[in-house]
Every structure is written in C-alpha cells, then in structure tokens.
N, C-alpha and C positions, 0 to 999 in steps of 0.2 A: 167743671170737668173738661176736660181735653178730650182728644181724640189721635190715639196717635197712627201714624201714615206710612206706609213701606213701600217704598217704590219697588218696582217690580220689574225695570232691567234701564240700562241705561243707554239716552242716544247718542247716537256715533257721528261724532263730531269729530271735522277733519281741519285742519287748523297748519297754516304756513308758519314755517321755521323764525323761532323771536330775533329781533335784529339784538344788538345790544342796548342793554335797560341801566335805570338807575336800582340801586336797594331798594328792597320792599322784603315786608314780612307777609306771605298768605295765610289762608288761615291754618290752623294744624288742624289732626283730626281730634289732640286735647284740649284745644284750648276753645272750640264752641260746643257746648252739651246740646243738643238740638230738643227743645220744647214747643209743641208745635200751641204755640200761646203768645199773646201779648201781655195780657194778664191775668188776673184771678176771674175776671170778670170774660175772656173768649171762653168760647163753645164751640163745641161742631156745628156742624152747617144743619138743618132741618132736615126731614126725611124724602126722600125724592116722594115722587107722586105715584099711587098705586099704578104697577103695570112698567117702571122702570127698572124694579130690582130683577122679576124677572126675564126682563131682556139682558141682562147683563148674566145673570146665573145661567139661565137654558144654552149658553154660549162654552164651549172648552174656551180654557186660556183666558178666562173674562178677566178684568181689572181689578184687583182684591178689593172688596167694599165690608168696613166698618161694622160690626154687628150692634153696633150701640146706634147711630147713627148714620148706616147706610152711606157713609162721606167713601167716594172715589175719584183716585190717583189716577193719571193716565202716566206714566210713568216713560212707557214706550210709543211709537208710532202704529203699532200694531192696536195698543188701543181705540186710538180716536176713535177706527174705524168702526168698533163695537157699539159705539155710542150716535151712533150714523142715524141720520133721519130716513125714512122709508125711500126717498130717493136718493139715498146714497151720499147724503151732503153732513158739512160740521158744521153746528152753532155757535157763534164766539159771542160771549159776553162782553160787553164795554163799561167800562165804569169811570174813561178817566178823559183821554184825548179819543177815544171811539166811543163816547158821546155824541161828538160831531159826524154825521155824514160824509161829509168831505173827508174829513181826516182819514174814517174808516175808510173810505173809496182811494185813498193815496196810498194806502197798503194792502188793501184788497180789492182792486179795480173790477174783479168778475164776481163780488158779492151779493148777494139776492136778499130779498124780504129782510130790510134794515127794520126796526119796531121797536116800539118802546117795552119795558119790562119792570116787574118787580123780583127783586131778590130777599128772601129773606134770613135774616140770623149772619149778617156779616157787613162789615164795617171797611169805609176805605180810610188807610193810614197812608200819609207821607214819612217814609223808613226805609229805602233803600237807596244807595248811591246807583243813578243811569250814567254809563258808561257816555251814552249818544250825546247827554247834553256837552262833555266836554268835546267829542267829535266839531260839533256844531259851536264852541266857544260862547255858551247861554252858561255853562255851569261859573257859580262863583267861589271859589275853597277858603276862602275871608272869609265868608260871610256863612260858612257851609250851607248854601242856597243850592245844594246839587240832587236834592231828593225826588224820585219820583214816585207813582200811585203804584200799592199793590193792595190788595184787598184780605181781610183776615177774619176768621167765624168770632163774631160776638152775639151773643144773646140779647132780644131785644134789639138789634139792629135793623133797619131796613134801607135797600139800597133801590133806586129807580135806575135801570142801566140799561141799555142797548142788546138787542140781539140782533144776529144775523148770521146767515149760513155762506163758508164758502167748501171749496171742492175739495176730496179730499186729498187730492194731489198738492194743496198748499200747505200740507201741516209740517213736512219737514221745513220747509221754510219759514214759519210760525214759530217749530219749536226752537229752531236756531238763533232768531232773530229775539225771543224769549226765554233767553236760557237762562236767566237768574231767577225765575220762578217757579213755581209747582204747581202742575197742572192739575186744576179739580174741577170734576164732571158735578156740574149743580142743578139744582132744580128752579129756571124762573117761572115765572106766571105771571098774568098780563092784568096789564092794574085792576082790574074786576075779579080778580082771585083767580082766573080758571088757569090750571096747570097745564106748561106745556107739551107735548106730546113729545119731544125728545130733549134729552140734556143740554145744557149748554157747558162750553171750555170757559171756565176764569183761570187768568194768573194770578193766583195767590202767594202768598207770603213763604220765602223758601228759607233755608237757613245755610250759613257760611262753611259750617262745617259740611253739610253736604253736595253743595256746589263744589267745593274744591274735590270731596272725595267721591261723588258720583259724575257730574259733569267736569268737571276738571281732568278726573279719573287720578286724582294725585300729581298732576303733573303742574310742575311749578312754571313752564314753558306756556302749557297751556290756559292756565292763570294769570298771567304776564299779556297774554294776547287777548286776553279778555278785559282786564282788568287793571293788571300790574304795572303797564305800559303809562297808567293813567298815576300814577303813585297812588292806586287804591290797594290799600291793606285788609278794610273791612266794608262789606257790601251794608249790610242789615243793621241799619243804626238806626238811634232814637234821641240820637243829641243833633240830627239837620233839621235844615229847613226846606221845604219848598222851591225847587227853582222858579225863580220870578216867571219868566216867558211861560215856561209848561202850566204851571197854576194860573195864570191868565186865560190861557187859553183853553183850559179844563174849565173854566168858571164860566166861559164864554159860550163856551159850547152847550154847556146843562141850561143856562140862560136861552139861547136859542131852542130848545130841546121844546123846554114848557116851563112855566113858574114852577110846579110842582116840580120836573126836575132840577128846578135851579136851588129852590130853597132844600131840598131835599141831600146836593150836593155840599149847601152851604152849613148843612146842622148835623150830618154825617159822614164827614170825609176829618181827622185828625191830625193835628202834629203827630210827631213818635211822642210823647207825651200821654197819648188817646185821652188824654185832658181838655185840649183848647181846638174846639172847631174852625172851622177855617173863616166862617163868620166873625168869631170872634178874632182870630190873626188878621184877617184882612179890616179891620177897623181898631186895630192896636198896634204892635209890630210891622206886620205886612201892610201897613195904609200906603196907596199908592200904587202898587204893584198894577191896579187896575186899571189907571193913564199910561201907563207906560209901551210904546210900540215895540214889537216885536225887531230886532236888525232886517233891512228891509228886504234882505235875502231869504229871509224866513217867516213874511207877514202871511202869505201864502197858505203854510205849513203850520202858521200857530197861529191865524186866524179866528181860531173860536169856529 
C-alpha cells in the first residue's frame, strides 16, 4: 500500500526572465498521474518515534501527517520550523554526496553534530535527471548517465545515512537549491536502534506532474529555468543511469564513512529498474566507473 501525500502550500520562488530556448515539451498536468510508489513492493516510511506525533499535533498549522503511517510533508518553510530540535536547529538527512563530510560542509559550512544513522523502510534509487551535473558538464545524454540520488519508502529497506543539523535560516536556500524533491520529515535512529529525539529533512522522490504544477506554479518560463534550458522534458525516469563522477563519489564517500556504510550503500541503493543494485552495476555495466578521475576542476567536490 502507498501512502498518499498533500502538500500544504507552496514556496515562493523567484526566478529571472528566460532568455531564448530551444522546443521542449513540460510536463502537463494530464499527462503524469502522480503515484506516490515505485512499485508494488514501496510503502510508507515507518512510524515516527513515540513523542513526535505529538509535537507536531499540539502545534496550530502543524504539517499534515498520514493517519496510516504518520509520514510528513513539509510542504512550506513554515514547517521546518515545527520540526526544530530543542535548540532551534533542522536535521538534514544524507544518503548520497552528504555521506561525505566534506561534501556536506561545502553546502552547509555552519553545520553541527555530522553522525552516522539508520533509516528505516526506504530505498535509494538512481531516477531523476540533476539539472547541476549538466551545469558542471559530468552529465552524459548518449549514454543517459545524467541521474542523480533521491530516496523512496520501500518495505524491508534499510538505509545507513548521515544526519546533521543546520540553522534554520538555511532552509530557504535548501529548499531552492532542492526543488525537484519532496520534502519528508523522517524518523532515523542511531545504529543501536535508539530513536532520535527530533525528525530529520530527506529529499525524496517527487513527481513531474507536480513540480510543474506546484513548484513551477504552471509556468512554462519557469520550467525552462529550471529545467528546460537543459532540453529536459522529463525529470523522474527509470530508463537512466547513474552519472559516472556523482556515483563515484557517493560510493567513495559510504566507503570512507564505514564498511558497514559502504556495503550497505552498495546492496541498497538501485537503478530506476529497483532491480540491479549498484553492486551489481558497478561489476557489469558500470565496471570502471571506479578508476576514473573526477575533471580536475572538480576532484575537490567529488572526491568521495
């Protein structure tokens, strides 16, 4: 069973007038049915830990949560804030390139208490096109090697990922920098089972149809500046692959992390497929990917 998810206002994003583009088709609002699934086999996320639902309820205006499975949206910026640790801070989950330290500290340089974590009942899939890697000239459209990590509830899943808190004055710049995802307040626990004392933010798996109509706000300008500039049509696919550098350097960094996070990454992280673990691609398909240096502009930044 699924779980389905209502955002609950949208952020305001301010976006410079499109120069001129080539054709592209966005998404419509007919033409993606939004299922918040990958397949027959995802689920909601597990239950938060007693003592988080009612922080959220004892709150006017709290972040609509799930009656089957307690799963919440932050939808707004006004959220985060609900989900705030006793001193005022946000937990941000990592599961892909903020595995690494480093990485996490080049986008959140004022971050606190970096640690390891367990997440449970969600799966990472390689399935959406990142805009950045063609910024940065890593993405390949031959090879459709352009996909980056988002993370999606599957039952029986387990994830080893990062937490860490930063202020909550960073979040619009979070949400902006994270706009093709959907924000869900989760519950990790620290590999000895104990539950954490506040939520943590993951970006999980959003869908096309409502990027265009919630983040976009229907605007084909501002799908063009996002997206459309890049001749992307469709975010949320299952027919890529992996950008080389990014998956390198996600692999590097759970390796660095601990064994436990490494193999952990290697036997739960997917193609869009959610068939062939990455274990498995990076000793089939993907062989190699693992020698290969980063452009030395970017050794840096995708250093593992």
């Amino acid at each position: 069973m699924t779980t389905a998810l209502t955002p609950l206002s949208r952020p305001s994003i301010n976006h410079p007038a499109p120069s001129p583009r080539p054709l592209f088709s966005p998404p419509t609002l007919s033409s993606v049915a939004f299922s918040y699934r990958a397949n027959s086999s995802a689920v909601s996320p597990p239950r938060f830990a007693r003592g988080y639902s009612s922080r959220f309820t004892s709150r006017r205006s709290s972040p609509t949560m799930s009656s089957a499975k307690s799963v919440v949206e932050l939808s707004d910026e006004s959220d985060f804030g609900k989900i705030a640790t006793p001193s005022g801070l946000i937990s941000i989950c990592g599961f892909g390139s903020l595995l690494s330290e480093r990485s996490a500290r080049s986008t959140f340089p004022n971050l606190t208490n970096f640690r390891v974590a367990r997440l449970n009942g969600f799966r990472r899939v390689f399935a959406h096109v990142a805009p950045i890697f063609f910024e940065r000239g890593i993405a390949n459209s031959q090879t459709k090697e352009i996909s980056s990590l988002s993370a999606e509830p599957c039952e029986g899943e387990t994830l080893i990922v990062t937490v860490f808190e930063i202020e909550n004055s960073e979040i619009p710049a979070f949400m902006e920098r994270e706009l093709e995802f959907r924000f869900l307040a989760v519950a990790p626990e620290s590999l000895d089972g104990k539950p954490f004392d506040s939520p943590a933010v993951l970006c999980a798996r959003y869908s096309d149809e409502e990027f265009f109509r919630i983040r976009c706000k229907g605007s084909k300008d501002m799908y063009f500046q996002q997206y459309g500039k890049y001749n992307i049509d469709k975010i949320w696919r299952d027919d890529i692959l992996p950008c080389r550098v990014y998956l390198r350097h996600c692999v590097l960094a759970a390796k660095n992390l601990s064994e436990e996070a490494y193999d952990n990454f290697l036997d739960h992280t997917f193609l869009g497929d959610r068939k062939t673990t990455i274990r498995d691609y990076l000793a089939t398909t993907g062989a190699g990917i693992m020698e290969e240096e980063p452009p030395l502009s970017l050794r840096s930044r995708y250093g593992g």
